[in-house]
N, C-alpha and C positions, 0 to 999 in steps of 0.2 A: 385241695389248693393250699399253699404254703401261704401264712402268714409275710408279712415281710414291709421292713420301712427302710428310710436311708438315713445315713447320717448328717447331722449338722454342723459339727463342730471339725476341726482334723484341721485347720488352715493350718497351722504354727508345722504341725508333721509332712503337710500338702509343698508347704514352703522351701522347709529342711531338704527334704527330698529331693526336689527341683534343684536346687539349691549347689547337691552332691556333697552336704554336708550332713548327711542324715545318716549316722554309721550302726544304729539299730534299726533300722526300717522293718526290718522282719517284725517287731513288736506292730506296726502297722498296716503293714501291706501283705497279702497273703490269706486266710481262715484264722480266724478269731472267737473265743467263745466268748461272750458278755457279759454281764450283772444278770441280763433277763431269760438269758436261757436262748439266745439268738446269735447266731454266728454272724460275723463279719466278713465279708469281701471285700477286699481292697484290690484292685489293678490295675498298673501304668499301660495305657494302650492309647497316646495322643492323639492320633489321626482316625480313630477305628469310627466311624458311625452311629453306631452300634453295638452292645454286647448283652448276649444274654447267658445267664446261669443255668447250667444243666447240669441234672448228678441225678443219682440212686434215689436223691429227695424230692424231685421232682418226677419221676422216671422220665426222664432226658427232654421234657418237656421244654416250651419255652413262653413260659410263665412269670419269667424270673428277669429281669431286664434291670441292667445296673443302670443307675444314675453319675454322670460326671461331679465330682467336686467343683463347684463353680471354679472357673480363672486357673484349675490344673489338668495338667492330662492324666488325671486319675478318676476310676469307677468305680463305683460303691454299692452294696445291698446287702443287709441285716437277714438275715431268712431265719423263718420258727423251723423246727420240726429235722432241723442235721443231727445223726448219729456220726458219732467217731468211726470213723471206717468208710465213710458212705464215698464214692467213688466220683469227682467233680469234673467238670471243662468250662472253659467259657468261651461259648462261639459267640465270634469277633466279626461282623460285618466290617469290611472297608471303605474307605469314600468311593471308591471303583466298584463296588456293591460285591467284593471278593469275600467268601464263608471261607473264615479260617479258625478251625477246630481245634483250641489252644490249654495244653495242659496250665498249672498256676506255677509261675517261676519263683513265687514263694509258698509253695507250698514243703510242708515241714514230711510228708510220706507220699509215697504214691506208687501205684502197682507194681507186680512185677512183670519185668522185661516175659511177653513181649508187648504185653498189654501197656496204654500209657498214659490212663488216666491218672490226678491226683487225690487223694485221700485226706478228709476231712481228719486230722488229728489234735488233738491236745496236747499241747510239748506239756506241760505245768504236772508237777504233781509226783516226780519220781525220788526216790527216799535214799540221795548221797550218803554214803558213809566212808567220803574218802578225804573226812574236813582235816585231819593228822596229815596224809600226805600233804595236801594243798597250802596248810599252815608251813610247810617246812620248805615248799616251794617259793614262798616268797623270799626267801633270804637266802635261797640255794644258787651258787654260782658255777655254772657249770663250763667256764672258761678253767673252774682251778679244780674241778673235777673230772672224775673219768665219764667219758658216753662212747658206748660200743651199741651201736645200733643195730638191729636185725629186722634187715625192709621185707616186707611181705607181701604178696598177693594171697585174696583172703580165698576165693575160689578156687583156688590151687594147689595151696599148702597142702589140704589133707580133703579130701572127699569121699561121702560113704561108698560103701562097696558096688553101690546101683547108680552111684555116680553122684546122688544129691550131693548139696554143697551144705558143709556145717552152716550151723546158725549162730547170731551173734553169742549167743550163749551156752553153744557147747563150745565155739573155741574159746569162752573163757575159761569152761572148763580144761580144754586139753592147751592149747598154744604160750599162755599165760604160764603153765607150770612146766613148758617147754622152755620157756625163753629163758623164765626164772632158773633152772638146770644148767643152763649151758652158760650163764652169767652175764648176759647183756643187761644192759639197764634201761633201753629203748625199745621199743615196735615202732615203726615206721610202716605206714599204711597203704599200699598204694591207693589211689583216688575212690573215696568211697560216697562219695557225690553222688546222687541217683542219674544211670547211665542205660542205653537201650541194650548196648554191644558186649560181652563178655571181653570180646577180641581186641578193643580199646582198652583195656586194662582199666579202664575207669578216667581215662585222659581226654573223653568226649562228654563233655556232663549234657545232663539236660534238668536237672534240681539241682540249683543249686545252695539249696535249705534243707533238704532231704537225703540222709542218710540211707544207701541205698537199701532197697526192702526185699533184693537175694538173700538174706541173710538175718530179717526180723523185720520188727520194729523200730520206731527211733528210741526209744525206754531200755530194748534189748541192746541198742549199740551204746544206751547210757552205764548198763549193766556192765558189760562189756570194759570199758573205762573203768567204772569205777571196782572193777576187779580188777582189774591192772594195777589203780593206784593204790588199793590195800594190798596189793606184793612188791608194792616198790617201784612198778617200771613205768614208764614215761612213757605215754603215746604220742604219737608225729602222725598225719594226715597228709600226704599231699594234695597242693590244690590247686588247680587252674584256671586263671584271669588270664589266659590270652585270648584263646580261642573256644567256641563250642561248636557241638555236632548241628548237619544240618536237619536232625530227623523233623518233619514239619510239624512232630507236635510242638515241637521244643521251643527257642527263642526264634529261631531265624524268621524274617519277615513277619514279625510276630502281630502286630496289627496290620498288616498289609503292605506296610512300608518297609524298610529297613532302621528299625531301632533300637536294637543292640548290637547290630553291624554298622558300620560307615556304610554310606550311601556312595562310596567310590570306590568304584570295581577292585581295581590293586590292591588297596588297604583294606578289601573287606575279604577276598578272597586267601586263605591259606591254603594255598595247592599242596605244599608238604603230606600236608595231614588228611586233606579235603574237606577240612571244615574251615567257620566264619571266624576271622579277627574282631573282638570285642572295638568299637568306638569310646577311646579314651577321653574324649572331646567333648560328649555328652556328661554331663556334671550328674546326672541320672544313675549313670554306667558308674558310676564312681559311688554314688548311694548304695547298690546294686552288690556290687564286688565286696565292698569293705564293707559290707552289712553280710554277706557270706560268710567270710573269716571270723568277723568277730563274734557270729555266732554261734559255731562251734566252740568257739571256746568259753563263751555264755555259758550255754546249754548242755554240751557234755564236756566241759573240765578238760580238753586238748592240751596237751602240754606244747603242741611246736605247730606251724606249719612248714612246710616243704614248698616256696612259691618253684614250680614247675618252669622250664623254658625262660630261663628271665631275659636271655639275649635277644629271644625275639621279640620282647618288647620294648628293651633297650635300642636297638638301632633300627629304623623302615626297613635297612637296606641288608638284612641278615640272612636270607634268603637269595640275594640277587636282582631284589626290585630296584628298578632306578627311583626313587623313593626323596624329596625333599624336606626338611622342616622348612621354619617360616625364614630361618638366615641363612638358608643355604647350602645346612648340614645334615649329616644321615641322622643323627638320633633323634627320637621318638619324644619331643621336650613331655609331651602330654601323659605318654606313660611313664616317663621318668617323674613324672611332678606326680602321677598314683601311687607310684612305687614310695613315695617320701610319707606319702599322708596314709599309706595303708600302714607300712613301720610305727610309723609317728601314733597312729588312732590304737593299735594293740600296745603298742609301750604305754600310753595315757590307761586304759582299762584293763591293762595284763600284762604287766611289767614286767614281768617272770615269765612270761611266754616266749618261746624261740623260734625266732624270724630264718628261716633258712632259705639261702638262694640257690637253685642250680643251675650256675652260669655258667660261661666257656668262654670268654674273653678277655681281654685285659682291662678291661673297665673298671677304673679306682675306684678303691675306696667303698666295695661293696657294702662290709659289715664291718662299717665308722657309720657312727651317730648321723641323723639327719644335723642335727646343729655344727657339726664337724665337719660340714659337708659330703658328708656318704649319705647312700643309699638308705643304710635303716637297720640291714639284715645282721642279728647277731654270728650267722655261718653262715660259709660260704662253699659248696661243694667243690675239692679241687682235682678236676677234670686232666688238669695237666700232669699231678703226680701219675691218677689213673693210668692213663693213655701213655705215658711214658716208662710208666712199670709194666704195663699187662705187655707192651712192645718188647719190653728190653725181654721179660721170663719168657714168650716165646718163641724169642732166639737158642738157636743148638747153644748152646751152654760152650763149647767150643769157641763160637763166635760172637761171644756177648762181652769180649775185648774190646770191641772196634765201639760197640753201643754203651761203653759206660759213662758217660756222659750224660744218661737217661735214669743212671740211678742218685747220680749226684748233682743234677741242674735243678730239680724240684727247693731244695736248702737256700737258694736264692731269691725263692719268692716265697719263702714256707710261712714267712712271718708277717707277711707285706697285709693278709687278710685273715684274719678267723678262720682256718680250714677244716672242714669234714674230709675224710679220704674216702673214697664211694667206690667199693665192687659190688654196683649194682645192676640191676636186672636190664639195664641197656646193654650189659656186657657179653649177655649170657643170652640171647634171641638171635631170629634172623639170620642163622647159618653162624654166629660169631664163636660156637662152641662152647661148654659148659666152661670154668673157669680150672677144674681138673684137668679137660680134655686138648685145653689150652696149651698144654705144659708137653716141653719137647720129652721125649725118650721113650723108653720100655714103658710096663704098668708098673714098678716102684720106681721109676724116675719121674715119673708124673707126680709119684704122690709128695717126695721128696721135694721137689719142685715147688711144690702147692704148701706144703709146711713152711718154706722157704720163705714164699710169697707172703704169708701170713705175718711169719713171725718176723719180717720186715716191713709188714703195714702198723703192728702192732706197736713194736718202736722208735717208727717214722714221728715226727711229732705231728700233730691232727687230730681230731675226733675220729673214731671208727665205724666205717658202714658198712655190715657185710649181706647181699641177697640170700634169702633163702635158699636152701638145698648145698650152697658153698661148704655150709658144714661141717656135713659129714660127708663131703664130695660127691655133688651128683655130677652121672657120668657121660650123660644127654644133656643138651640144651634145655634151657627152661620152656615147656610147652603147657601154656596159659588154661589149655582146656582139661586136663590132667594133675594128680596129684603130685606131689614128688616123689620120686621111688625109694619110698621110706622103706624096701625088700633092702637093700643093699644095706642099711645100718645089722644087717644076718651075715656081713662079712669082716673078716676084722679087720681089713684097711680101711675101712670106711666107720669101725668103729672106733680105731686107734685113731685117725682125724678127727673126729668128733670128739673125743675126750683133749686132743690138742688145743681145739679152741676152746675147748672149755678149761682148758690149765690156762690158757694164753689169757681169756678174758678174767679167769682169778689172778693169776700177777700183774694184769692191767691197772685191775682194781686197789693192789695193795701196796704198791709200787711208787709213791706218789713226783717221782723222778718223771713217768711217762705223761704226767699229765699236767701237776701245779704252776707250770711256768710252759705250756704248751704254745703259744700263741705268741710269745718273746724269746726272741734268740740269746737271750742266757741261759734257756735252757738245754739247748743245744751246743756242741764244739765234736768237732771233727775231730777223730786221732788219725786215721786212716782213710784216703780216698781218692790217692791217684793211683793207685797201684792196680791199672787196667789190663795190664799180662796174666796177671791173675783172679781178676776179675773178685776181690777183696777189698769191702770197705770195714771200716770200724769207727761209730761217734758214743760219745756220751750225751745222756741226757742226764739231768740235773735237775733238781726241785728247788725251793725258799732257799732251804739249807743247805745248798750246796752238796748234798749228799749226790751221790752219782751211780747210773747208773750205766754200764759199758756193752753195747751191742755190737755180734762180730757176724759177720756173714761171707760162705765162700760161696761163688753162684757157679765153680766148676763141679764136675763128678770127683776133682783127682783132690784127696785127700791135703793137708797141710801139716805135717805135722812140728812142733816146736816153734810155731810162726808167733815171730816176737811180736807184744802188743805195747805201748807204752802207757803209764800208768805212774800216778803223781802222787799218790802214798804207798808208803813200803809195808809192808804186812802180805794176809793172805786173799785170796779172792776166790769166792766162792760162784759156785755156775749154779746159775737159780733155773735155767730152761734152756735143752736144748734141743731144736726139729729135727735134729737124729736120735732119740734117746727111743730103746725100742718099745718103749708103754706106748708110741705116738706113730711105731711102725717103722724106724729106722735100726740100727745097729750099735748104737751107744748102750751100751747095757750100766756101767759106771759114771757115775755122775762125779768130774772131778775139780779136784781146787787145786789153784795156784799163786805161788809163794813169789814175791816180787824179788826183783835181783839189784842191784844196787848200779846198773849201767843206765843211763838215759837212750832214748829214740821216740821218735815224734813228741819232741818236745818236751819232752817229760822227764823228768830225772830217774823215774826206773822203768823196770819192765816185766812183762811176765811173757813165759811162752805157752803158747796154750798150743791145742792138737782140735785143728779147723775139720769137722768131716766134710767128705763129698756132699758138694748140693745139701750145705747144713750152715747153722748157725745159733750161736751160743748168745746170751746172756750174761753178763755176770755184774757179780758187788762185790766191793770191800768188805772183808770180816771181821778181822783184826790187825 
């Protein structure tokens, strides 16, 4: 028989909670170890009858029966004799006398898929050595810095030859000195929330305190972090507060009722996905979610999150639902007024953590200050350059006359919000084709194409997101249950791309024209951009100092040559990168410079002519 008492004290935390002002609850609610050597249980379950404790320590007995915290809808029990590991549930009687077999939604581990109980762990106790990084973090501004992000799915990247999947700690040994190689300065993670589904990519949680345990421990995913931040790169997590899975161990009808659902059909139902809309309404749900976020980055040192789907939170009616607020209007006031206080709670505790939204609408004001009236988010993913780039490059290049308007409309709103530019993994699924295979022509017009694409996201002004396998050009779609066919870096177009982004993200980095004034249209001006016959644009970008730097891009096959550029100091101009040069698999083999002429056009009082290759695109700077 298991020792075990309750507790007396907790109101002021019972309160907060309730309250939805309680934004570390996790320190609360959840498995707790004590002073005496007794674990705590805490659990929000209002309406349940009944709950009793079962685990490894009891052998699933039901011996163990929590007690309510007087005047809250929380349950409690102390128990002797838990080991770290040991495997827990709490079956939940309902007022309708319904047994519902409930893993702990704060529980910090818990088995693996497909088993789904939670695990008794200790977060405390693991030996940071990333306090250099984190110190330089706080005064690091990454609006006037470079971020080229590299998003990943961690089961897929690389997996052993019998198909296991690495562990948090062999990809810090291999992914971490991948990323570091190729020059990124981010990982972007997809959802690593503990989840039942491989095939949900992690966008179905069902812990959401639980780092998922395909892949270790939570100590191994702290390991994990903090080998990233002694090489320099920045982790991103995405996370999801809209919706979760219905697996019954998970939240849904979690005491019997619906309590992290809305109890009204439409608004609790998400047909899209086929799982449940979180209840914004509930001040609980709000404890709940922002005690999620903020705990990662508590506990493993997260440099950003990634909030998932914001539009569907933002509007009822994003889906189709005829859907009203309280005045009449489709937006969500409830999740809009989460969305301010989740911003607002990590700026107060992690002011140097990065708020990222992936939205699709035109909804002001995303990443403006909550006191400015925005949202919160410091980035804003911009879906519109996306979707209007990946459209325009896989037009025949022939016909990508009539669409240029898709390469020159994004400059219009480029500075309206904070933007990331994201060729990510939604791109590349679902029949959409790999982002190589995207590309019109032959197999060297494709790759041509993809250099093209690149090294016009690169000088686009924005932050940089590239999915993995983009690369070194994979040549299939992303398929979730498989590695990436890291065989093909055994050809040389695929490793002449690869070594391209890895030029591209070192002049990213050292260039500071493509980044210090990113997010303000001074640092941008157009020299060339209507000239749609031939499908040629030309802008500068600009740094503090005015120093500039001249990107030219022809999106035909048919060569240009002497095509005048204008150009406002007279001297030489040197070509720092270009997507034809043959190191990167095109046919520039000279890398050449050019000498201004003393004639004005596009404004400019001189000019240079340069020689534009097919389906290529040059670089250059001032030299002398």
């Amino acid at each position: 028989m298991n020792d075990f008492y309750y507790i007396k004290n907790g109101d002021l935390d019972a309160y907060l909670f309730h309250e939805g002002t309680f934004y570390k609850s996790y320190e609360f609610l959840g498995a707790h170890l004590l002073d005496d050597g007794y674990v705590r249980f805490i659990v929000w379950a209002p309406r349940a009858k009944s709950i009793n404790l079962i685990g490894d320590f009891n052998d699933w007995g039901e011996n163990l029966s929590l007690r309510r915290i007087k005047n809250t809808g929380l349950w409690n029990i102390c128990v002797q004799g838990v080991a770290e590991f040991d495997n827990y549930k709490y079956k939940i009687i309902s007022q309708d006398d319904e047994i519902r077999i409930k893993s702990d939604p704060y529980a910090f581990h818990a088995e693996t898929r497909p088993d789904t109980a939670s695990k008794y762990y200790n977060i405390k106790g693991f030996n940071w050595k990333d306090d250099e990084y984190l110190e330089k973090r706080k005064t690091y501004n990454t609006h006037e810095n470079p971020m080229s992000i590299y998003e990943v799915n961690l089961v897929s990247w690389k997996q052993h030859e019998n198909g296991d999947l690495y562990s948090y700690r062999e990809l810090a040994d291999s992914l971490i000195g991948y990323v570091k190689k190729m020059g990124f300065t981010h990982i972007e993670l997809m959802p690593i929330t503990e989840h039942p589904y491989d095939g949900s990519w992690g966008y179905q949680t069902t812990g959401y305190f639980a780092p998922t345990s395909r892949f270790g421990t939570p100590k191994d995913f702290m390991y994990f972090v903090d080998r990233c931040h002694r090489a320099g790169i920045g982790v991103i997590i995405d996370w999801v507060p809209v919706h979760f899975t219905k697996d019954d161990h998970g939240l849904a009808r979690f005491d019997g009722t619906y309590l992290f659902e809305s109890s009204d059909t439409v608004k609790r139902e998400n047909e899209g996905w086929g799982t449940l809309n979180f209840d914004f309404t509930k001040p609980e749900i709000i404890s709940f979610l922002i005690s999620s976020a903020v705990y990662f980055l508590d506990y493993y040192h997260i440099d950003g999150i990634r909030v998932d789907a914001v539009a569907y939170m933002l509007y009822h009616d994003f889906t189709g639902k005829d859907i009203k607020n309280i005045n009449g209007g489709r937006e969500n006031l409830e999740a809009v007024d989460f969305i301010k206080k989740l911003n607002t709670a990590i700026d107060n505790y992690y002011p140097s953590v990065l708020k990222i939204a992936e939205e699709s609408t035109t909804w002001p004001k995303i990443s403006s200050k909550v006191k400015e009236g925005g949202l919160g988010f410091d980035y804003k993913w911009n879906m519109g350059w996306m979707n209007d780039s990946l459209d325009y490059m896989e037009t025949n290049p022939l016909f990508r006359k009539g669409k240029h308007n898709a390469l020159t409309f994004s400059i219009h709103y480029a500075f309206s919000e904070n933007f990331i530019l994201p060729l990510s993994h939604d791109e590349v699924v679902h029949g959409k084709k790999s982002l190589l295979d995207k590309m019109p022509g032959e197999y060297n017009e494709k790759f041509s194409n993809l250099r093209l694409l690149f090294l016009y996201m690169y000088a686009h002004p924005g932050k940089k997101l590239l999915f993995m396998g983009a690369e070194f050009g994979q040549f299939i779609e992303w398929n979730e249950w498989k590695e990436l066919d890291w065989f093909l870096l055994e050809y040389e177009s695929h490793q002449k791309i690869s070594r391209f982004i890895k030029d591209l993200n070192k002049l990213y980095k050292e260039e500071s024209a493509f980044f210090d004034l990113d997010s303000k249209s001074e640092g941008f001006k157009w020299i060339e951009h209507e000239n749609s016959d031939e499908s040629i644009i030309a802008f500068e970008r600009i740094n503090k100092f005015q120093e500039k730097i001249i990107a030219i891009f022809n999106f035909t096959p048919i060569e240009r040559s002497n095509y005048p550029i204008g150009v406002d100091k007279e001297g030489v101009y040197k070509t720092l990168i270009t997507s034809d040069h043959n190191r990167y698999g095109g046919d520039t083999k000279r890398i050449k410079r050019y000498k201004s002429i003393a004639q004005p056009i596009h404004d400019r009082d001189f000019h240079i002519n340069v020689d534009l290759p097919p389906l290529g695109g040059l670089i250059l700077k001032y030299h002398i």
